[in-house]
Each structure stands twice: as structure tokens, then as C-alpha cells.
C-alpha positions in Angstrom: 135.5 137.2 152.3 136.9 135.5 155.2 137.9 131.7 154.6 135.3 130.0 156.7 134.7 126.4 156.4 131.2 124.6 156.4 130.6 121.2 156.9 128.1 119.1 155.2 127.0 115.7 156.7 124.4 113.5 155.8 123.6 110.8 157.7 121.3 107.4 158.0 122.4 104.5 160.8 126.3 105.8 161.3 126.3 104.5 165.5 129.4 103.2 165.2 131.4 106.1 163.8 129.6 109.0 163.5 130.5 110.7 167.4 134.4 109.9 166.1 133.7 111.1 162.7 131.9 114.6 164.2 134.9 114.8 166.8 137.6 114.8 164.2 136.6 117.9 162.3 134.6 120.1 165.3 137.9 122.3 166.3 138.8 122.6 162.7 135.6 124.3 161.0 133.4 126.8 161.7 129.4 125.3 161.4 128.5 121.3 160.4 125.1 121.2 159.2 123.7 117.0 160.5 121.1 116.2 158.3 119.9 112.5 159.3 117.4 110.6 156.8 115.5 108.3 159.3 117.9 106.3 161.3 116.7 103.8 163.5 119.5 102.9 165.6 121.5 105.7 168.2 122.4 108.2 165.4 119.9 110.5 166.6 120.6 110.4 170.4 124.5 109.9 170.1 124.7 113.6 167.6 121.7 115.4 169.9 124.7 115.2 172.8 127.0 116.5 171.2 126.7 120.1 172.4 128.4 122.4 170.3 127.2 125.6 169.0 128.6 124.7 165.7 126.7 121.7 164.8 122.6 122.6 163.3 121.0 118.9 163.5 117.7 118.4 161.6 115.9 115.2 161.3 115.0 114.8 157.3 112.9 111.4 156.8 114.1 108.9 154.7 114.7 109.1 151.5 115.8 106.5 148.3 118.9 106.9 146.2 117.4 109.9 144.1 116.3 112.1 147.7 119.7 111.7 148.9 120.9 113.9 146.2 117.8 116.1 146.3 118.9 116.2 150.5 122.5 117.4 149.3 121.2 119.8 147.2 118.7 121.4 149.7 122.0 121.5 152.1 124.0 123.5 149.4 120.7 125.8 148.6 120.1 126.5 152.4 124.3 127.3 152.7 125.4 130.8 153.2 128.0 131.2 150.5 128.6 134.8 151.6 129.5 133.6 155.2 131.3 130.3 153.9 133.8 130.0 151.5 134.8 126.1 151.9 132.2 123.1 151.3 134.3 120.4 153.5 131.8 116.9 152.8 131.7 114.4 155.7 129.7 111.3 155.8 129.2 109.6 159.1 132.4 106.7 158.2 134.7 109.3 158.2 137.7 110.3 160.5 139.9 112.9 160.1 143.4 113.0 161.6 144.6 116.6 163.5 147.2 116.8 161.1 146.0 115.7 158.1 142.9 118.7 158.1 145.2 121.0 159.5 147.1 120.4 156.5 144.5 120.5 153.9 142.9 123.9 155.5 146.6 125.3 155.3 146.8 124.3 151.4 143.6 125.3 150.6 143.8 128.3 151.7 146.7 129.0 150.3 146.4 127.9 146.9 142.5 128.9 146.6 141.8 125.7 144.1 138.5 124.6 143.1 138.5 121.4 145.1 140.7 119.2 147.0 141.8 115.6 146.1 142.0 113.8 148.9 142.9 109.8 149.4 141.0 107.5 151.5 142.4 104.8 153.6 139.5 102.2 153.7 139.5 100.1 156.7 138.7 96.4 156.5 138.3 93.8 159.1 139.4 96.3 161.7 140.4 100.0 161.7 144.3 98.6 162.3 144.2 97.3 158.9 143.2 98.9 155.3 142.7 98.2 151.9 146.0 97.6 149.7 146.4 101.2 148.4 147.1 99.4 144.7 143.6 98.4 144.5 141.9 102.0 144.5 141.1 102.3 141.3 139.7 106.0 140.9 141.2 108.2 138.8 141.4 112.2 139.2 143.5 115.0 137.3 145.9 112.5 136.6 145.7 110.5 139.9 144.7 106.9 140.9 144.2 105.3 144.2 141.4 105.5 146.9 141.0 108.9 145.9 137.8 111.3 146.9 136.9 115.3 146.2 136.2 116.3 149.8 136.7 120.5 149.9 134.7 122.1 147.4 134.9 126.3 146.8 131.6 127.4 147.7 132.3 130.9 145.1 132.4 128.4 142.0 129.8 129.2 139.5 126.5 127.4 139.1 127.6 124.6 142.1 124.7 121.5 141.9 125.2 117.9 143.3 124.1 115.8 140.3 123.5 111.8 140.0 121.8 109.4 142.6 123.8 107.9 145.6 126.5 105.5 144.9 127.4 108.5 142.1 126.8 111.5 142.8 129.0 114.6 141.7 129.2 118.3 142.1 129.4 119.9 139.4 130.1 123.4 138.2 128.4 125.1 135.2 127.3 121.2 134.2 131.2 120.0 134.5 132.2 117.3 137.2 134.9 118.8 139.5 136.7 115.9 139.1 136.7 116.7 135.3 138.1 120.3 135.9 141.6 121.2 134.6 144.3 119.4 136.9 145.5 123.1 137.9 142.5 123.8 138.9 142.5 121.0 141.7 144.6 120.7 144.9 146.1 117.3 145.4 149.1 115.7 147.5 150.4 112.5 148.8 150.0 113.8 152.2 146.3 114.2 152.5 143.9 111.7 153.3 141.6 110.9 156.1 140.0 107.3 157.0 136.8 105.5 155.9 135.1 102.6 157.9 132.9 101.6 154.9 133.8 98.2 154.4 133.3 97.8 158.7 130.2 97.5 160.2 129.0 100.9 160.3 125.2 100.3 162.6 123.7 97.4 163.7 121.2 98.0 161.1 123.9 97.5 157.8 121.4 95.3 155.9 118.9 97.5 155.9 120.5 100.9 155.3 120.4 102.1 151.6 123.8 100.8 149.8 125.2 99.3 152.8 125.0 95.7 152.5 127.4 95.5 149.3 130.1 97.8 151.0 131.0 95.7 153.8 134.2 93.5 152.7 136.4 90.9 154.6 139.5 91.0 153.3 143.5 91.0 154.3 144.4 94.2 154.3 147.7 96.0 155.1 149.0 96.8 158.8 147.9 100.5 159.7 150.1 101.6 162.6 148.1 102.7 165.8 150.6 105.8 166.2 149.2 107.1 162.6 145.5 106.6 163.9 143.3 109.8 164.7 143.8 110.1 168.4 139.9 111.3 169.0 139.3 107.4 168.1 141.2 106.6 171.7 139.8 109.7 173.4 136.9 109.4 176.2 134.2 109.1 174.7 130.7 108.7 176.3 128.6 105.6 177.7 126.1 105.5 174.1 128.9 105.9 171.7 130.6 102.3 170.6 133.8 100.9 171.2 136.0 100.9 167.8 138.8 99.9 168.8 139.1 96.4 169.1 141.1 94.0 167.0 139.6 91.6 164.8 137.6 88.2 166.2 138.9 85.0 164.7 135.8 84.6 163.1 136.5 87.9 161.3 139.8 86.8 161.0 138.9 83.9 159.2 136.1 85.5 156.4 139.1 87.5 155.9 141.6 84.6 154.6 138.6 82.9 152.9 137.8 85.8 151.2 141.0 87.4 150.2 142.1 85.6 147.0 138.9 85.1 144.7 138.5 88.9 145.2 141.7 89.5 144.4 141.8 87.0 141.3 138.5 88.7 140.2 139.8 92.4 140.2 143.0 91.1 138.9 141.1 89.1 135.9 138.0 91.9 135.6 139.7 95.4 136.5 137.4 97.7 136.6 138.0 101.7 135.9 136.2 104.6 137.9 136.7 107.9 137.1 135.5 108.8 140.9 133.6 110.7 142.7 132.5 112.4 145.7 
């Protein structure tokens, strides 16, 4: 079986990253299947231009935090796993660096592991700045950070998404792939790619299923443009938004306001996920 890679990406209001998001994985993989679930905003019109052969766009309808699993599942059931080997899971947020997917095809491919543990770097106020990597708090096969499961073997026994959003899981033969034997998972330091979730994601955040809640102002540590993906400076075209500018002061300012309760609160009331994808 030849080691082709699928991508699965479900969407709903993603404006603001999705093109970027679509960009960053495109050379790397070999079909992305863009399912969207009702958006209202440019979604629609900004993926319909991206003309690829490899990208199969549908529009779904909505759907409530139950139907978004039941969507993920329909993607898996209507996957080819003789023609695919490798699940790679993309939601609209995230941004891939040349390198960094380079890398983790490489591995993969290599090492043939179940899945692949992969760390996030969450932006927050801007995409120059993230989340301090001491307050991810997931834990995987003996790992902790801003960590996600984000290549999945297609050949693994009995695969099912389980769990509505904000927790969903796949599972194999009814066991969480993060619960899986720490050999049987790929994991290093070096692979991660970035997540806007805590920006402004579609002018439509506050009505967008379990978007309100992620958006955070907060000071977050410097993230060096030179270690950005480059696809978010490329050309880009006229309907797609600008990402790239700093902070406003009054960003700036939620940010400082913000900063310490939050911090007092998760250092007072730490909570403990096991994560998941």
C-alpha cells in the first residue's frame, strides 16, 4: 500500500484562517476532503477558489455538537482506506509550517506508528505571540503541554470518532488513541504546527458552535516572525483577510487586564486533561 495521505477538514465560519490553513498542507498530501456545516460568512466562496484538484468541497448544513461527530464519522466511512494510508486532521485554525509536515510525513512514514503527537502553539492576541507552553495542560503517552493527535493510521482496526465536539476522540477497537501504548505513538519536540483559536477566527465568533469561550486575551510569549509559516506572508487573494497585523492597543490592553486573574485561577484551580483530538 503506498503511503498516501488524506486530509480531513471540517469547517463552520474559519474566514480568517482557513485559505492559510488549506495553503499550508496542499503540496504536502495527496486529497483534503472540505466539509463546511453552514457558514455564513466567506468560508464558502474563499475554499470554492481554491482550485486544486486535490481538495473535494461539499456543503453539509449545520449541525450541533453531536452532528459534528456524526460529520467526522461520515468523512472516515466515505474514506478510501485502500487508497489512503494516513488520516492527517485539519480544522480551519490551523497552519502548518513547510518544515514542520515535512518532518512529521518523514517520521511517520518511517516509524509506521499508530498516531502522531503533535504540540500546538496557540496564538493569543496576535499570531506573533502564543500561549506560555507551561500552561498546556494535556497529557499523552507520558507527555504534557499543548499537545494534539493529528495523524491517525487509516489500517488500525475498528477506527470510529467517538464523543461530541469539545471531546471528541478516535478510537480503535473502543480504546482512545491517546490511551494506546506510548510505543505505539510517534511523538517529538520538534513537531508542532499553529492554532489561531484563542484569535478571532470569523466575524461571526459569537455565533459559531464553541467559539465564544475559546477566544482569550492574554500575554503571551514573543513568537519570532522567521519561525512563522511563510504561506501566512505569501500573496494571497483580494477575499482572503489580512493576518498579519500586530495587536491594537485596545487588544493590547484586554491583554494586561486579563493576564493575572487567569493566571492566579489556573495556578489556584489547575485543571488536568488527558487530551484529545
Amino acid at each position: 500500500m503506498e503511503n498516501k495521505v488524506i486530509v480531513h477538514c471540517l469547517v463552520k465560519n474559519e474566514e480568517n484562517f482557513i485559505w492559510y490553513a488549506l495553503q499550508s498542507v496542499l503540496p504536502f498530501v495527496d486529497k483534503i476532503m472540505v466539509w463546511d456545516t453552514g457558514s455564513e460568512d466567506g468560508t464558502v466562496n474563499i475554499i470554492k477558489a481554491i482550485k486544486s484538484p486535490k481538495i473535494e468541497f461539499a456543503e453539509k448544513g449545520s449541525v450541533d455538537a453531536f452532528g459534528h461527530t456524526a460529520m467526522r464519522q461520515q468523512m472516515l466511512d466515505q474514506t478510501d482506506k485502500k487508497k489512503y494510508r494516513w488520516l492527517l486532521v485539519l480544522d480551519g485554525d490551523e497552519v502548518w509550517g513547510e518544515q514542520e509536515i515535512t518532518q512529521m510525513l518523514t517520521l511517520t512514514k518511517q516509524q509506521n506508528p499508530a498516531a502522531v503527537i503533535v504540540k500546538t502553539i496557540n496564538f493569543v492576541g496576535d499570531i506573533y505571540h502564543q500561549m506560555p507552553a507551561s500552561e498546556g495542560k494535556y497529557e499523552i503517552a507520558g507527555h504534557k503541554g499543548h499537545l494534539n493527535i493529528r495523524l491517525i493510521d487509516l489500517q488500525l482496526p475498528d477506527l470510529k470518532i467517538e464523543n461530541p465536539h469539545g471531546g471528541q476522540t478516535y478510537t480503535t477497537r473502543g480504546v482512545a488513541l491517546q490511551n494506546l501504548p506510548p510505543e505505539k505513538l510517534l511523538f517529538s519536540n520538534n513537531l508542532f504546527y499553529f492554532h489561531a483559536t484563542h484569535l478571532e477566527r470569523s466575524s461571526l465568533d459569537k455565533t459559531t458552535l464553541k467559539r465564544s469561550f475559546k477566544r482569550k486575551y492574554e500575554i503571551g510569549e514573543e513568537v519570532a516572525r522567521k519561525s512563522l509559516p511563510a504561506i501566512f506572508f505569501a500573496k494571497r487573494p483580494s477575499n482572503v483577510p489580512e493576518v498579519t497585523r500586530k495587536m491594537n492597543f485596545q487588544t493590547w490592553l484586554l491583554c494586561v487586564v486579563e493576564t493575572i486573574p487567569k493566571r492566579l485561577k489556573r495556578l489556584l484551580f489547575p485543571s488536568k486533561k488527558s487530551g484529545y483530538i
